[in-house]
C-alpha positions in Angstrom: 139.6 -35.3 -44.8 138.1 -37.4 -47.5 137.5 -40.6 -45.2 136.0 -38.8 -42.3 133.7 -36.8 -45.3 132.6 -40.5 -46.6 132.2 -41.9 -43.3 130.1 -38.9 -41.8 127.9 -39.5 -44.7 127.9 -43.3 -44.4 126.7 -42.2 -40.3 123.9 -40.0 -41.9 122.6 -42.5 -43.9 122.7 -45.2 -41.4 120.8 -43.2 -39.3 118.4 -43.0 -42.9 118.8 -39.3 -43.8 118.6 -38.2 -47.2 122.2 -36.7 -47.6 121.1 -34.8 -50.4 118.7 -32.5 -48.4 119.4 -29.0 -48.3 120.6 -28.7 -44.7 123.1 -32.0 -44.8 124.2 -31.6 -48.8 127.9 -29.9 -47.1 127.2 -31.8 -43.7 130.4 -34.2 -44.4 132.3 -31.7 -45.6 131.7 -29.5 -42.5 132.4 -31.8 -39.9 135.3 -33.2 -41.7 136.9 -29.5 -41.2 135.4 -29.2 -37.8 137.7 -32.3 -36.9 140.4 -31.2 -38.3 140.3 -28.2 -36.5 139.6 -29.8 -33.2 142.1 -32.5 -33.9 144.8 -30.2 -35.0 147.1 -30.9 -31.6 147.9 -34.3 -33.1 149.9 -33.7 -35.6 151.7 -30.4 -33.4 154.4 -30.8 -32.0 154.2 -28.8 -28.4 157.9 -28.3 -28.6 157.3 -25.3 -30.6 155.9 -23.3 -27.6 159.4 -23.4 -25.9 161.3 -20.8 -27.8 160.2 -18.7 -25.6 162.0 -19.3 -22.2 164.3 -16.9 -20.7 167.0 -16.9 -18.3 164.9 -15.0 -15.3 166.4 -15.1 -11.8 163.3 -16.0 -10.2 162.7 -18.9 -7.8 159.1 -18.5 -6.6 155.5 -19.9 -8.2 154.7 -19.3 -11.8 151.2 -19.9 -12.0 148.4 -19.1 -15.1 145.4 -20.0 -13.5 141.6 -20.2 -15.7 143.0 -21.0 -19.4 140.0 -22.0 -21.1 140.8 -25.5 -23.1 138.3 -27.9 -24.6 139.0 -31.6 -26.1 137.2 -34.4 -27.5 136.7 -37.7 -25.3 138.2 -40.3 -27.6 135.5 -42.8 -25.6 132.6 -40.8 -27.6 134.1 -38.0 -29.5 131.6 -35.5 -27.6 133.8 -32.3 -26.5 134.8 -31.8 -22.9 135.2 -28.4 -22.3 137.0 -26.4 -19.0 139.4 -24.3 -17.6 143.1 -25.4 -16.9 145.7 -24.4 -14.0 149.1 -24.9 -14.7 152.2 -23.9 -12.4 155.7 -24.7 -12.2 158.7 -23.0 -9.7 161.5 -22.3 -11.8 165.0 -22.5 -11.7 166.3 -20.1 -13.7 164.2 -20.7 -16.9 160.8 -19.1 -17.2 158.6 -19.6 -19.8 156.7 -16.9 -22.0 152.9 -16.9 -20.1 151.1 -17.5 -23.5 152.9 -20.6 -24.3 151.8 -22.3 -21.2 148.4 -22.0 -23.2 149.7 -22.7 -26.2 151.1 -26.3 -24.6 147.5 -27.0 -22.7 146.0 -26.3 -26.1 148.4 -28.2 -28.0 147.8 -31.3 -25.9 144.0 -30.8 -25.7 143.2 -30.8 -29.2 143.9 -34.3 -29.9 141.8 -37.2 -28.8 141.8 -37.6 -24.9 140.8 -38.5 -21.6 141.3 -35.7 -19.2 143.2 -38.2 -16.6 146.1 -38.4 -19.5 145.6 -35.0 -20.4 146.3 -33.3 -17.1 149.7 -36.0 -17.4 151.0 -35.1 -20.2 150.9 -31.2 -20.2 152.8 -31.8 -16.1 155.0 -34.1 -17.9 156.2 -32.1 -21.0 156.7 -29.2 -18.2 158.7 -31.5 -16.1 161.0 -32.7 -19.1 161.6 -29.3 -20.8 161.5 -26.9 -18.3 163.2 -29.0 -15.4 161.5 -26.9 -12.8 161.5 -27.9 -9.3 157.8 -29.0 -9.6 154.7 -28.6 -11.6 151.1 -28.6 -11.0 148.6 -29.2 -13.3 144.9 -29.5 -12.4 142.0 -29.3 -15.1 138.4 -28.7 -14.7 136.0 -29.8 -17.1 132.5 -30.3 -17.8 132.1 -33.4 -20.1 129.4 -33.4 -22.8 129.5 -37.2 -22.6 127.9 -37.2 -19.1 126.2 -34.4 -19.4 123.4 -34.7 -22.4 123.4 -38.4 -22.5 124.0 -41.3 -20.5 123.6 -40.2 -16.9 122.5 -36.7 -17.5 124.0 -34.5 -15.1 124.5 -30.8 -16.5 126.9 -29.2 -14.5 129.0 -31.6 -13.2 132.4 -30.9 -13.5 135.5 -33.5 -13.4 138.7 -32.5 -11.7 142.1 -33.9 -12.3 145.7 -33.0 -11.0 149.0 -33.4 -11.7 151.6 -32.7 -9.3 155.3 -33.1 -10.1 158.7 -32.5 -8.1 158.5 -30.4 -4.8 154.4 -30.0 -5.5 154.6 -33.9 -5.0 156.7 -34.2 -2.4 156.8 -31.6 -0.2 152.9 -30.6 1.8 153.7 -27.3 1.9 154.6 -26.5 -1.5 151.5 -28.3 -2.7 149.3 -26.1 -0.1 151.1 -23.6 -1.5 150.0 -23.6 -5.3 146.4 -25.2 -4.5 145.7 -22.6 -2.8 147.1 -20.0 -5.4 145.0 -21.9 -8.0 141.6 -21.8 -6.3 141.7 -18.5 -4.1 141.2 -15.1 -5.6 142.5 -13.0 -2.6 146.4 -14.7 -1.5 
């Protein structure tokens, strides 16, 4: 916390600002917590969301579709921010519903690019779950394209992960697409 307090304060008076002004005397100190708090997946171990799975005879799609996440793009620590779709078909293991937020959030709060992102939470699925698939697709709007560089407010990037049977088999992958983007099934 110290070095990111010094070295916000070594930013503010690079960019000449009096650090000792009223509104930037606690700047360092806030935005040292605020990275620790948007940073806290790094040091979390995502393993902790998996004591709850249960022995549930039931074969079909598990989907939690909309699960607000945000990150920070480790190419210019500006937030991305979205909504996450994550399914898996089980065999024989479910998982409880808030821990699959839990794992997206756990994953997200570290320093990213939404490409590896989508990867690892499909991955981590994959490994610990051993479903017969998993499908993973993230939508996000990134502040880093949005109020610099190009400009373009409400653009939104979409990445997917698909695993197992979601990989491999068309109709499977129809399947949970169209479970993840259409209200009425």
């Amino acid at each position: 916390m110290e070095r990111i307090r010094k070295a916000v304060e070594e930013i503010l008076l690079a960019l000449g600002e009096d650090t000792d002004r009223e509104g930037l005397r606690r700047t360092p100190e806030r935005v040292a917590r605020m990275y620790a708090e948007l940073l806290g997946g790094t040091f979390e171990d995502p393993n902790v969301h998996l004591e709850s799975v249960f022995t549930e005879k039931y074969d079909e799609i598990v989907l939690l579709r909309n699960i607000p996440f945000y990150s920070i793009c480790e190419h210019h620590l500006l937030p991305f921010i979205g909504r996450a779709h994550v399914a898996y078909l089980p065999t024989g293991k479910v998982l409880g519903v808030s821990k699959l937020a839990r794992i997206v959030d756990s994953f997200a709060r570290r320093l990213q690019a939404q490409e590896r992102l989508t990867g690892q939470i499909a991955d981590f699925l994959m490994k610990n779950l051993k479903p017969l698939g998993v499908a993973v697709v993230l939508q996000a709007s990134h502040s880093c394209m949005t109020i610099r560089g190009i400009r373009k407010p409400g653009s939104e990037m979409v990445t997917s992960a698909l695993r197992g049977t979601f990989k491999r088999d068309a109709r499977s992958r129809a399947e949970v697409l169209h479970l993840m983007y259409n209200d009425r099934t």
